[in-house]
C-alpha positions as a printed NumPy array, in Angstrom:
array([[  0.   ,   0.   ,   0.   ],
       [  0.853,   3.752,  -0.593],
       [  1.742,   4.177,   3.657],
       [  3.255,   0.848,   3.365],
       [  1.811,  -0.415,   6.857],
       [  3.391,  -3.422,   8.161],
       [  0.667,  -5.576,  10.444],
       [  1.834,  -7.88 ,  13.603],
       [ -0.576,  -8.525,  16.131],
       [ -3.699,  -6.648,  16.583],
       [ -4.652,  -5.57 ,  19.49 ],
       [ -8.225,  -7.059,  20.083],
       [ -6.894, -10.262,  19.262],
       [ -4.362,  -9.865,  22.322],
       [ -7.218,  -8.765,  24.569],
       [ -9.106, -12.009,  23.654],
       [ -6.115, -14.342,  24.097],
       [ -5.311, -12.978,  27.592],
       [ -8.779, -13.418,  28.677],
       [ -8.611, -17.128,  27.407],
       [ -5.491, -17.766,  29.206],
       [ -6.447, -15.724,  32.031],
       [-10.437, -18.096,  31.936],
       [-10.567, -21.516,  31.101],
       [ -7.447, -22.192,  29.623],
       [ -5.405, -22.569,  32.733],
       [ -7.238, -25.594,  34.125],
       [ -7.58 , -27.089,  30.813],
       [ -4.313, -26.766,  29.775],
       [ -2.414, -26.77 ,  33.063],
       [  0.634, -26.399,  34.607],
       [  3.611, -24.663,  32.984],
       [  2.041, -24.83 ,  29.121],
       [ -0.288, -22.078,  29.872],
       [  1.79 , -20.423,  31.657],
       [  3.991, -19.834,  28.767],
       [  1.28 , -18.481,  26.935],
       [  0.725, -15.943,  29.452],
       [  3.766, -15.402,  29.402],
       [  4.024, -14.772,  25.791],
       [  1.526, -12.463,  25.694],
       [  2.344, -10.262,  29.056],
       [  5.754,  -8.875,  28.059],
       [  8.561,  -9.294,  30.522],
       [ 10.406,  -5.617,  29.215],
       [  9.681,  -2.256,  29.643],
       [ 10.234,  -1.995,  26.176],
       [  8.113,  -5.268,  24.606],
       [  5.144,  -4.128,  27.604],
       [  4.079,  -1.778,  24.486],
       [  2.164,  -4.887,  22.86 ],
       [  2.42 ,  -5.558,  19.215],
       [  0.775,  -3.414,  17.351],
       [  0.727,  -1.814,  13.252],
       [  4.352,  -0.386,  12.187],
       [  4.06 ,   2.31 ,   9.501],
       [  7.507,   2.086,   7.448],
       [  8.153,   5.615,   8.113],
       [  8.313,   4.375,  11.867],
       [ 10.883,   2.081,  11.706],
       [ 12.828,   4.385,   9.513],
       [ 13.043,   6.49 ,  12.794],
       [ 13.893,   3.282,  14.857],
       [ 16.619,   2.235,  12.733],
       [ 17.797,   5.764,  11.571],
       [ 21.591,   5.005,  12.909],
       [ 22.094,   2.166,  11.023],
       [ 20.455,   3.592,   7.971],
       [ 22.667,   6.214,   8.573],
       [ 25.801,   4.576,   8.543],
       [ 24.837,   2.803,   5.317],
       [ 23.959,   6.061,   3.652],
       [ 27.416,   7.54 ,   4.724],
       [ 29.404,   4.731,   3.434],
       [ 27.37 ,   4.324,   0.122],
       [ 27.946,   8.153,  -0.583],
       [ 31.758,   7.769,   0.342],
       [ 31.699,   5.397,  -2.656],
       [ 29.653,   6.82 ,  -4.812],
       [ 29.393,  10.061,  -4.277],
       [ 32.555,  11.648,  -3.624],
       [ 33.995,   9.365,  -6.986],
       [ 31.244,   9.462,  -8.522],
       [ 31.708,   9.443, -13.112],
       [ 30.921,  12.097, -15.438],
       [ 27.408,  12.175, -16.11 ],
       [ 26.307,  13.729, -19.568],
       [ 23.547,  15.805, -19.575],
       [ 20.26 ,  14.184, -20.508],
       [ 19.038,  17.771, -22.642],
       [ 20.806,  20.148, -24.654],
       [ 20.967,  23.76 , -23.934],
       [ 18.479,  24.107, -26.809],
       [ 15.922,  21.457, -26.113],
       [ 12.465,  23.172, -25.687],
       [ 11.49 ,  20.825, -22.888],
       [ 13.543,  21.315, -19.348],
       [ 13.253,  19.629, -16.387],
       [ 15.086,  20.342, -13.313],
       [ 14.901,  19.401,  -9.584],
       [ 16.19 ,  21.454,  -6.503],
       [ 16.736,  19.68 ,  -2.885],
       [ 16.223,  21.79 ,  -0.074],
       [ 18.452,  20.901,   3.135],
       [ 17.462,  19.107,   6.104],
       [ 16.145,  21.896,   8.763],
       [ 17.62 ,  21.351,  12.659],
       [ 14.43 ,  20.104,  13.93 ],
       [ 13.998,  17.243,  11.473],
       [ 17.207,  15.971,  13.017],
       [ 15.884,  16.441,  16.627],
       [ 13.211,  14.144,  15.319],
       [ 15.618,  10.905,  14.392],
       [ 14.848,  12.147,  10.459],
       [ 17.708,  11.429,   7.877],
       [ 19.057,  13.165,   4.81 ],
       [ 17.791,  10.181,   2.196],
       [ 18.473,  12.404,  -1.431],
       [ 22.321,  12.361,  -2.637],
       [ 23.027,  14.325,  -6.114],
       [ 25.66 ,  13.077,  -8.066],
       [ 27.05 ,  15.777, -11.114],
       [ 24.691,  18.366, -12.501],
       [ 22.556,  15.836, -13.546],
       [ 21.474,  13.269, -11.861],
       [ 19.754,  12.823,  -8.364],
       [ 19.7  ,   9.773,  -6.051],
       [ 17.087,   8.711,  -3.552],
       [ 17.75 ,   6.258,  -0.399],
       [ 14.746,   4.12 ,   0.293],
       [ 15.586,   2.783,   3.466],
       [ 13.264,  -0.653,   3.797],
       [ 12.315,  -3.18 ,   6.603],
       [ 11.188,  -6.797,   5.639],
       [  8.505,  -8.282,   7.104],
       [  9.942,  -9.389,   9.868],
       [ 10.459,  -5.727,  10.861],
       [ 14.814,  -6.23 ,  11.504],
       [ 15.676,  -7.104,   8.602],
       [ 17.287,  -4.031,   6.774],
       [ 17.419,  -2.603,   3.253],
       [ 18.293,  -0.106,   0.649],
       [ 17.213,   0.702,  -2.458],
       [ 18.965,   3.74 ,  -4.547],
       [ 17.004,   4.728,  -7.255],
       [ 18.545,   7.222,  -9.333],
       [ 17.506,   9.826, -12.147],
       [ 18.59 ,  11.823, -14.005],
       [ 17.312,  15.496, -15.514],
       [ 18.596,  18.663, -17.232],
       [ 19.453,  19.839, -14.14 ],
       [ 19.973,  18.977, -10.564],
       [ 21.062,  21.38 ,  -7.694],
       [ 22.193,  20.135,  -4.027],
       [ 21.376,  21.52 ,  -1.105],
       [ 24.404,  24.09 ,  -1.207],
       [ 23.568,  25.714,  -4.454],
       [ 22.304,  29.18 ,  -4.211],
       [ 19.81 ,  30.895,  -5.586],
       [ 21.579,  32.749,  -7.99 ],
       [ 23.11 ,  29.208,  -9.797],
       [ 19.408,  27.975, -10.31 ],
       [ 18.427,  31.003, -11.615],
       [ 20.837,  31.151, -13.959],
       [ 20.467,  27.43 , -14.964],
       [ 16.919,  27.567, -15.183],
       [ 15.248,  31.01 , -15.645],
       [ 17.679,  33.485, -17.011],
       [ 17.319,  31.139, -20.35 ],
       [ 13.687,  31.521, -20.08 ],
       [ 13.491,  35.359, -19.531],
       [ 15.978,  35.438, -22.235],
       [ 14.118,  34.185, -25.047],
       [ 11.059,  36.003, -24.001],
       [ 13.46 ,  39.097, -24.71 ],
       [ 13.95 ,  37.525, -27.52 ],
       [ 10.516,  37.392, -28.857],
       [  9.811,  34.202, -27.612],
       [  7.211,  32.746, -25.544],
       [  8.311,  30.914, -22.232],
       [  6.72 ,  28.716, -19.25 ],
       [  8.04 ,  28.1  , -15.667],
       [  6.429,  25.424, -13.518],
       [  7.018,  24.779, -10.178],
       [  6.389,  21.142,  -8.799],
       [  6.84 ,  19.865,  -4.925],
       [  5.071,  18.841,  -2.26 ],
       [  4.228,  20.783,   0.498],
       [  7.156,  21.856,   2.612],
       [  9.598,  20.8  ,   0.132],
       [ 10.966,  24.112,  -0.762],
       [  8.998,  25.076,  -3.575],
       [  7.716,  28.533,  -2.19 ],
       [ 11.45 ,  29.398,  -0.915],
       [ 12.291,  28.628,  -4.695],
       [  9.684,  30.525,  -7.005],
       [ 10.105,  33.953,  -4.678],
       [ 13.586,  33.782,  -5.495],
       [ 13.234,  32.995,  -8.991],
       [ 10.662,  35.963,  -9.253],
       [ 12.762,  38.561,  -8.046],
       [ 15.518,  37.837, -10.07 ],
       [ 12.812,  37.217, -12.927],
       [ 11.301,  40.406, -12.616],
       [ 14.582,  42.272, -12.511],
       [ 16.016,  41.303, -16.163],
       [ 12.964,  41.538, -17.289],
       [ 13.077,  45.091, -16.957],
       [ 16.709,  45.036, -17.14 ],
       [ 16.006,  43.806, -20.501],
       [ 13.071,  46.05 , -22.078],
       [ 14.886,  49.522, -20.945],
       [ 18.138,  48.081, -22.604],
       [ 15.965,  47.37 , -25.812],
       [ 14.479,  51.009, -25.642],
       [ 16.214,  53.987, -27.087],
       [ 17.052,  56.9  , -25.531],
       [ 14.317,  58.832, -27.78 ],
       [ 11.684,  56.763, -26.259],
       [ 11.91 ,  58.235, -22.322],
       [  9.636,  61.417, -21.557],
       [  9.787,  63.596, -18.806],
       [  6.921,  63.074, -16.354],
       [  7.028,  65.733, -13.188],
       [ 10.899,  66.354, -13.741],
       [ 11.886,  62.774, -13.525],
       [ 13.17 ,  60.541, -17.036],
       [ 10.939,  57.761, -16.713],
       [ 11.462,  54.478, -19.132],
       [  9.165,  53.687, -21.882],
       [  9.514,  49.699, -21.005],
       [  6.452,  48.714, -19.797],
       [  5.1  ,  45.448, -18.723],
       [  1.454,  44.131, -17.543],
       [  0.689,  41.36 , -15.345],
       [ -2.498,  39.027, -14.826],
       [ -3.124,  36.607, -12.04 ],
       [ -5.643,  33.784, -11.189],
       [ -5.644,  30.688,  -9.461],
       [ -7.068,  27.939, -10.861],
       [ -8.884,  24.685,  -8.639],
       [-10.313,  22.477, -10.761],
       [-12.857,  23.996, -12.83 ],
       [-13.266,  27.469, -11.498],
       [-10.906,  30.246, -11.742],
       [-10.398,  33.187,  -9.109],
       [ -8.778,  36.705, -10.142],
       [ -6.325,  37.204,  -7.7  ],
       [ -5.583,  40.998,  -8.213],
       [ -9.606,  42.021,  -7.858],
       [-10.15 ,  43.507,  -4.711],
       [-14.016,  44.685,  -5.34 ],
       [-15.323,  41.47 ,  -3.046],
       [-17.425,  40.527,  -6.157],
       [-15.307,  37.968,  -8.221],
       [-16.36 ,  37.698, -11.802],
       [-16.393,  35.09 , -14.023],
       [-13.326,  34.55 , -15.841],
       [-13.154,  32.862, -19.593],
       [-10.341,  31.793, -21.315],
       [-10.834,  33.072, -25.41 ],
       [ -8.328,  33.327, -28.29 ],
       [ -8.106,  35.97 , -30.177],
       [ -7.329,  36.66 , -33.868],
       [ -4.129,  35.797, -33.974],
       [ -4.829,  32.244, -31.939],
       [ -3.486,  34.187, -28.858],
       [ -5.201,  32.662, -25.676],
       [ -6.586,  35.095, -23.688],
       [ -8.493,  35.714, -19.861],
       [-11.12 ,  37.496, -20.583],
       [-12.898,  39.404, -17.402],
       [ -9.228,  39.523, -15.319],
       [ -7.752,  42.275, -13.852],
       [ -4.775,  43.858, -15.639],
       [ -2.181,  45.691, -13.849],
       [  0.074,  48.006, -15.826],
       [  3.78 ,  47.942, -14.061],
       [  6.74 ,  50.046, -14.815],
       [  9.341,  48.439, -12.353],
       [ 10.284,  45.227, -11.432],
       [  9.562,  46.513,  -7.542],
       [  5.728,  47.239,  -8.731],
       [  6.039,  43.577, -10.522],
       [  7.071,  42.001,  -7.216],
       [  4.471,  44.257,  -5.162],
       [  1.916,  42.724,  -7.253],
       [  2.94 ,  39.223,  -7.378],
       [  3.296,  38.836,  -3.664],
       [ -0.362,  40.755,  -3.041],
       [ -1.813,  37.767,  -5.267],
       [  0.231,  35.305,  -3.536],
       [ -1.53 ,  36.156,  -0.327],
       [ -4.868,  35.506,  -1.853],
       [ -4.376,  32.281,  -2.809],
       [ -7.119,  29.479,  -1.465],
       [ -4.895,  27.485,   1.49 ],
       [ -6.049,  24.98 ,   3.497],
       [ -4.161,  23.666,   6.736],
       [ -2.946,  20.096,   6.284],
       [ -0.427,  17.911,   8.5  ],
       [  2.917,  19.518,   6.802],
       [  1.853,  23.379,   6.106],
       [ -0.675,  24.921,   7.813],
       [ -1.125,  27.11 ,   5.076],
       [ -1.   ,  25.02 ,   1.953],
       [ -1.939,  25.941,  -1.446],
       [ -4.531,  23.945,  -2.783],
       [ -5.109,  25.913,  -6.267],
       [ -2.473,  26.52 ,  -9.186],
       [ -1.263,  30.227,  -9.74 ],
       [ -0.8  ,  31.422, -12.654],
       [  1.155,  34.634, -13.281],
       [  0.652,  36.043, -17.075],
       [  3.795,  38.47 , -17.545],
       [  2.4  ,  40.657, -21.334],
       [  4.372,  43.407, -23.11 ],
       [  3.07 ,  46.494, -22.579],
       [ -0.25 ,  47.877, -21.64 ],
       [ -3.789,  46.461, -21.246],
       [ -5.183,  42.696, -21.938],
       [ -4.689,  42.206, -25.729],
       [ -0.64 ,  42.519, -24.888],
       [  0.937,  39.154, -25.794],
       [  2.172,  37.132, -23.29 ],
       [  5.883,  36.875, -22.832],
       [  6.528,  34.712, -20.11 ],
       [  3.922,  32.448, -17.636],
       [  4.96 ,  31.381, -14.276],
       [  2.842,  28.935, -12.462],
       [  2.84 ,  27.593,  -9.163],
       [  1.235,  24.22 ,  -9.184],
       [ -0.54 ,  23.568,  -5.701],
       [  1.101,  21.658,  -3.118],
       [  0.69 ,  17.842,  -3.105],
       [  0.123,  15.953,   0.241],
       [  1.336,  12.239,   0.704],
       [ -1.329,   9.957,   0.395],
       [ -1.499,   9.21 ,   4.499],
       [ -2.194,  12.88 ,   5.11 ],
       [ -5.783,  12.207,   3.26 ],
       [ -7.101,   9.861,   6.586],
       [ -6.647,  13.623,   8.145],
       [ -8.795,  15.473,   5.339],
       [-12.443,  16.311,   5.01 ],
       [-14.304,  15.774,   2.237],
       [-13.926,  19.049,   0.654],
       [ -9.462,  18.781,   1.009],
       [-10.286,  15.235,  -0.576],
       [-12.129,  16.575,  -3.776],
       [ -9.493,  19.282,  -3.533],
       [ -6.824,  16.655,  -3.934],
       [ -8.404,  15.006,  -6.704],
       [ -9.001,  18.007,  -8.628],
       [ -5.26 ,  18.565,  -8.659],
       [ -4.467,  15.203,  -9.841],
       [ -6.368,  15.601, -12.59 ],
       [ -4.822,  18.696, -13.527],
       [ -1.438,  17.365, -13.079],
       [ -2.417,  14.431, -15.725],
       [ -3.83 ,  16.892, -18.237],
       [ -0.44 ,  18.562, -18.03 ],
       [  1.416,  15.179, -18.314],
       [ -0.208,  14.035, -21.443],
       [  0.075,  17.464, -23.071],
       [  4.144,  16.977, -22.584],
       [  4.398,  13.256, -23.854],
       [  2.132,  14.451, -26.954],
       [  4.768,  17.889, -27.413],
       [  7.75 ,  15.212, -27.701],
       [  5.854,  12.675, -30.126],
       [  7.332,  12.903, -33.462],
       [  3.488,  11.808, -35.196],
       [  2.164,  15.531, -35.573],
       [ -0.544,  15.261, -33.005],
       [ -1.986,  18.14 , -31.228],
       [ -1.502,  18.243, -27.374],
       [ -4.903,  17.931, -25.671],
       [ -4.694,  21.162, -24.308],
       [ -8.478,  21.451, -23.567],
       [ -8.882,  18.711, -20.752],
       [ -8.278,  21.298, -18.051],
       [ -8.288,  25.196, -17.642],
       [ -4.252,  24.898, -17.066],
       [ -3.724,  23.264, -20.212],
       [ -6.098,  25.432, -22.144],
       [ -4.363,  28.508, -20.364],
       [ -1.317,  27.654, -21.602],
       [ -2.41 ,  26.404, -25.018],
       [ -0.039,  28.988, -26.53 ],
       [  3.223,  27.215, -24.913],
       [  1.786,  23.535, -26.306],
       [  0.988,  24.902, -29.726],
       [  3.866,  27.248, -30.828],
       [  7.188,  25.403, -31.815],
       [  9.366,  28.062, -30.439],
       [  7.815,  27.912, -26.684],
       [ 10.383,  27.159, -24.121],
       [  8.887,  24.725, -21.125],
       [ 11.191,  25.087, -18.143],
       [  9.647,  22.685, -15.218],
       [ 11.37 ,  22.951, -11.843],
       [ 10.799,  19.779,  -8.867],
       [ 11.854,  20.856,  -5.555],
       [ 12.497,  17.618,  -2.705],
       [ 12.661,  17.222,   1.084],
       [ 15.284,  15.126,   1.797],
       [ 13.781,  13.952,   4.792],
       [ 13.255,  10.294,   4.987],
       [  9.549,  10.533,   5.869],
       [  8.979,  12.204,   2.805],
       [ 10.586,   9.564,   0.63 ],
       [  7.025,   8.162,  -1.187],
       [  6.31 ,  11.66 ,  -1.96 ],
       [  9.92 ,  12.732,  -3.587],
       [  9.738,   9.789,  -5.585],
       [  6.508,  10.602,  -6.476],
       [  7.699,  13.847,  -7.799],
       [ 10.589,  12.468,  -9.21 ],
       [  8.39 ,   9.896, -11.381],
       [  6.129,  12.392, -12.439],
       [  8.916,  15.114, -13.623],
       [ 10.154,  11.979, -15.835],
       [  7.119,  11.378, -17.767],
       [  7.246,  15.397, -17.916],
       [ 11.121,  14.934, -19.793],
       [ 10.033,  11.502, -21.266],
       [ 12.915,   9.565, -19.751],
       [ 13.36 ,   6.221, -17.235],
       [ 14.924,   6.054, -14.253],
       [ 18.479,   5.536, -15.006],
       [ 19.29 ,   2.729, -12.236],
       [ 18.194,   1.116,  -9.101],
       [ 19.663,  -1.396,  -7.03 ],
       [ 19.079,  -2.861,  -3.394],
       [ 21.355,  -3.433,  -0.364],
       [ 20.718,  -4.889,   2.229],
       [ 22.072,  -3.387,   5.781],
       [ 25.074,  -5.336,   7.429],
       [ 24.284,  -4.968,  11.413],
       [ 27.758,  -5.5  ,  13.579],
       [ 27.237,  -7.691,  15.932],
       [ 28.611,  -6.662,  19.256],
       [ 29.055,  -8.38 ,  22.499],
       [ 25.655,  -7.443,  23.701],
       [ 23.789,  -9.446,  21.249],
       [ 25.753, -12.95 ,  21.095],
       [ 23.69 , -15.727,  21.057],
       [ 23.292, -17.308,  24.235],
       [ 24.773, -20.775,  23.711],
       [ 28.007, -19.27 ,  23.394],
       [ 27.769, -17.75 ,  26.902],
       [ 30.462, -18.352,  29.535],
       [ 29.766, -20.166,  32.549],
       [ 30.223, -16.755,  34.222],
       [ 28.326, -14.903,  31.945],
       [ 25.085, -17.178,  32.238],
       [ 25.361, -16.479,  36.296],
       [ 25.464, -12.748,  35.789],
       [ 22.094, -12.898,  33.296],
       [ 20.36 , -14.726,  36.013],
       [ 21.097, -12.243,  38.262],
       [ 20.048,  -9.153,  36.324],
       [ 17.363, -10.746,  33.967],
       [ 13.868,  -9.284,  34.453],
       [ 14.624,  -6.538,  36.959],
       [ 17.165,  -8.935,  38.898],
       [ 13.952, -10.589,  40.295],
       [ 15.588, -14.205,  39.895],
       [ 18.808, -12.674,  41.68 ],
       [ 18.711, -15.007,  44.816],
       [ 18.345, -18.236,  42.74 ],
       [ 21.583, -17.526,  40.912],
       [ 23.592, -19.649,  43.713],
       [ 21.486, -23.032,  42.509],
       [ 22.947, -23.058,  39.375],
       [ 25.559, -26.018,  39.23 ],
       [ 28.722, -26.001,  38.241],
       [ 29.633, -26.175,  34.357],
       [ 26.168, -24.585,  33.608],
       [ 27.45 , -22.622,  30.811],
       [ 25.185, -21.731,  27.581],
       [ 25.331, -24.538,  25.785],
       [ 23.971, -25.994,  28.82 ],
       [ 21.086, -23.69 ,  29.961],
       [ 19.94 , -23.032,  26.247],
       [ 19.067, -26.907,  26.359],
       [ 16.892, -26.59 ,  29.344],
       [ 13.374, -27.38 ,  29.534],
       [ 10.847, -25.116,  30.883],
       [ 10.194, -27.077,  34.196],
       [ 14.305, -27.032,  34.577],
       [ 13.875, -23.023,  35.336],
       [ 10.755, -23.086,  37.595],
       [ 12.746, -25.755,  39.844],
       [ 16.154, -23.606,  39.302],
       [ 13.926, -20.777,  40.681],
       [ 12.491, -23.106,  44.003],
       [  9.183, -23.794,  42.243],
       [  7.896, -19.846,  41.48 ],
       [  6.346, -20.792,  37.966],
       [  5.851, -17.083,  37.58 ],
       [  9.346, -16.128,  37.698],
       [ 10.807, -19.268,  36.405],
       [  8.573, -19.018,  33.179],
       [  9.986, -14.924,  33.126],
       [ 13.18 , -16.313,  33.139],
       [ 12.728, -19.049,  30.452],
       [ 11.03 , -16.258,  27.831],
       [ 13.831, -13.772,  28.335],
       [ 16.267, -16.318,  27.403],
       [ 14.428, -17.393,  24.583],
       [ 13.902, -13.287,  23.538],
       [ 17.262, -12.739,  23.495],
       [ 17.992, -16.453,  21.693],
       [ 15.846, -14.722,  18.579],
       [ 17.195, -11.404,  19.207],
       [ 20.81 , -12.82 ,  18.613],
       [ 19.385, -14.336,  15.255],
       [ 18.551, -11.816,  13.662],
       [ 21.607,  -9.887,  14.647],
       [ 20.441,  -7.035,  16.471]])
């Protein structure tokens, strides 16, 4: 299943065995039997008094983060810091990019046993960790799946280097005369706010950078005294959730109804959405931050403000709404893991599955662009698509999409979630995966008991179960060493312990708990 839930013993079921044992099953069994079944199900431990219950994957992670831990360390000594050239999987003119970003792992996902479980290798190609537990729930594994994109950035790259990677080619063709997209995938928390703000600013600043270089000097008036540029830009914003659309720079109160049109020159246009005329990238950045506040949120277990619509941010040259469209930036909402839905009502459910439907529409307009069979992308499945018909129709449109990952190991379904769907996006495989299993040392503490010392077996009768069996220790005979004692019967420890079945059969399960425990190496 998506949570991967791992099942032992449920509860009720331990509630109706202890009544059994506790009812009739004493006098019909009798004697020491049933009192090994008692004992079985009344845990000797502090730590095994928790009962048996449902282990979520993500759980034992946490248990077993050290050991994971070690494994990651050694496999990114050996990959990682030696790792081969990787080519890039697109040219610097492909009209389809796809890049991913992973954010660093914050100070109080460390307090909480999480582990860094994303390694990027080159500029190209990122690695996650899926740290496993068989069934038995000790058993350990790894599997590294890697992938590779256009471009991938660490956790140490700056702002500036994925801007210039990603956007400034973008913002450069629209200069250009081009048309150009920006996406921004990544579940909630994973960055992907952090990322677009800072891809915005910088955005917004060669974009003007860029029109006042392109304007001559003849074009500035005077206006009050000051030169004022020519260079003028409008901007448009609406969310969309799945088959309405909200203006997000209308402050009457009363929303109206926004179509999406095409004009005469096949140009898709909003029709009914407020244009704002901007003459500096400040204004531009003003405005883009007001409509970012008026996006639809709902609280969910990561964010308690996450985005449940797509933004979309129509950049036009100059002034009013039949200004083409130079560049589109949209924020696709944030995605939730699948676990966080047993949280949600029924309105952040149909919420959810609005998005995914969106997100498909999107996918199968991308594997259509790359076809080589002359098909049209179908665009008009959902108001996204059809929004941004002009970037799925015109051969010259540049499509930059940009996936953004929490390296924290209870995200792991999600990032490679996000990582699948950014492939279909590119129209590649994942280039590898392979398993490992995790090699436990086994230390002193855990050697199986038949290779105890004569010695050593009279110490673990003294401090086994709270040291209750302490005064019994003296009975044992000489040469009772653990080849011996692992061979004894049940009866053999209620005698050792002058006839108390209850602490006798205590003794005889924590010998056989740590016989298993040594087994399975832990």
């Amino acid at each position: 299943s998506e949570t991967g839930s791992i099942f032992s013993d449920d509860a009720s079921c331990k509630s109706c065995l202890a009544g059994v044992v506790d009812s009739s099953a004493l006098d019909r069994i009798g004697g020491a039997s049933a009192m090994v079944a008692a004992a079985g199900v009344s845990e000797a431990t502090d730590e095994e008094e928790e009962g048996r219950r449902m282990f979520d994957k993500r759980e034992l992670r946490k248990r077993h983060h050290c050991l994971f831990e070690q494994h990651l360390s050694a496999w990114r000594e050996k990959h990682v810091s030696h790792s081969p050239q990787l080519r890039l999987v697109t040219s610097e003119d492909a009209r389809i990019r796809v890049c991913v970003r992973k954010r660093p792992l914050f100070d109080y996902e460390r307090e909480a046993d999480e582990m860094d479980v994303i390694s990027t290798r080159g500029p190209s190609e990122v690695v996650i960790h899926n740290c496993l537990t068989k069934a038995d729930l000790r058993t350990l594994f790894v599997s590294h799946m890697g992938f590779q994109f256009s471009h991938v950035f660490g956790e140490g790259v700056a702002d500036d280097e994925v801007y210039t990677r990603c956007c400034e080619p973008a913002v450069r063709h629209v200069l250009d005369g081009g048309v150009a997209t920006l996406f921004m995938f990544g579940q909630t928390g994973s960055g992907k706010t952090h990322t677009m703000s800072a891809l915005l600013d910088r955005a917004a600043a060669q974009l003007f950078a860029g029109s006042e270089g392109a304007a001559s000097a003849s074009e500035n008036v005077e206006q009050d005294g000051r030169k004022t540029s020519s260079a003028h830009l409008c901007l448009t914003a609406f969310e969309i959730a799945g088959k309405t659309m909200r203006d997000l720079l209308d402050y009457s109160g009363a929303q109206r109804e926004l179509k999406i049109m095409e004009d005469k020159g096949h140009r898709t246009c909003v029709l009914g959405a407020e244009v704002k005329n901007v003459s500096t990238a400040e204004e531009l950045m003003s405005l883009i931050h007001t409509a970012q506040a008026s996006r639809a949120t709902r609280a969910t277990q990561v964010n308690d403000s996450s985005s449940r619509s797509h933004a979309v941010y129509r950049i036009c040259r100059g002034r009013g709404s039949s200004s083409p469209c130079l560049l589109t930036l949209v924020d696709c909402a944030g995605s939730e893991r699948r676990e966080d839905s047993t949280h949600h009502d029924v309105q952040s459910r149909k919420d959810a599955a609005e998005i995914n439907s969106t997100i498909f529409a999107l996918k199968e307009c991308f594997r259509v662009m790359r076809s080589s069979t002359g098909q049209q992308p179908p665009y008009r499945d959902s108001l996204l698509t059809r929004v941004l018909s002009d970037s799925f129709s015109s051969d010259s449109a540049l499509i930059v999409a940009i996936g953004t990952l929490s390296p924290s190991a209870t995200d792991t379904e999600h990032s490679i979630g996000t990582l699948r769907a950014l492939q279909q996006l590119q129209g590649t495989q994942m280039a590898f995966e392979t398993r490992e299993d995790v090699i436990k040392k086994v230390t002193n503490d855990f050697v199986h008991p038949r290779h105890w010392t004569e010695e050593e077996v009279r110490l673990w009768v003294e401090t086994a179960i709270g040291g209750r069996a302490r005064a019994h220790a003296a009975a044992l005979t000489r040469g009772t060493d653990g080849k011996n004692i692992t061979r004894w019967p049940i009866q053999r420890f209620i005698m050792l312990c002058s006839n108390d079945e209850d602490v006798g059969l205590r003794l005889y399960q924590d010998l056989r708990r740590r016989q298993q425990g040594a087994g399975k190496g832990i």
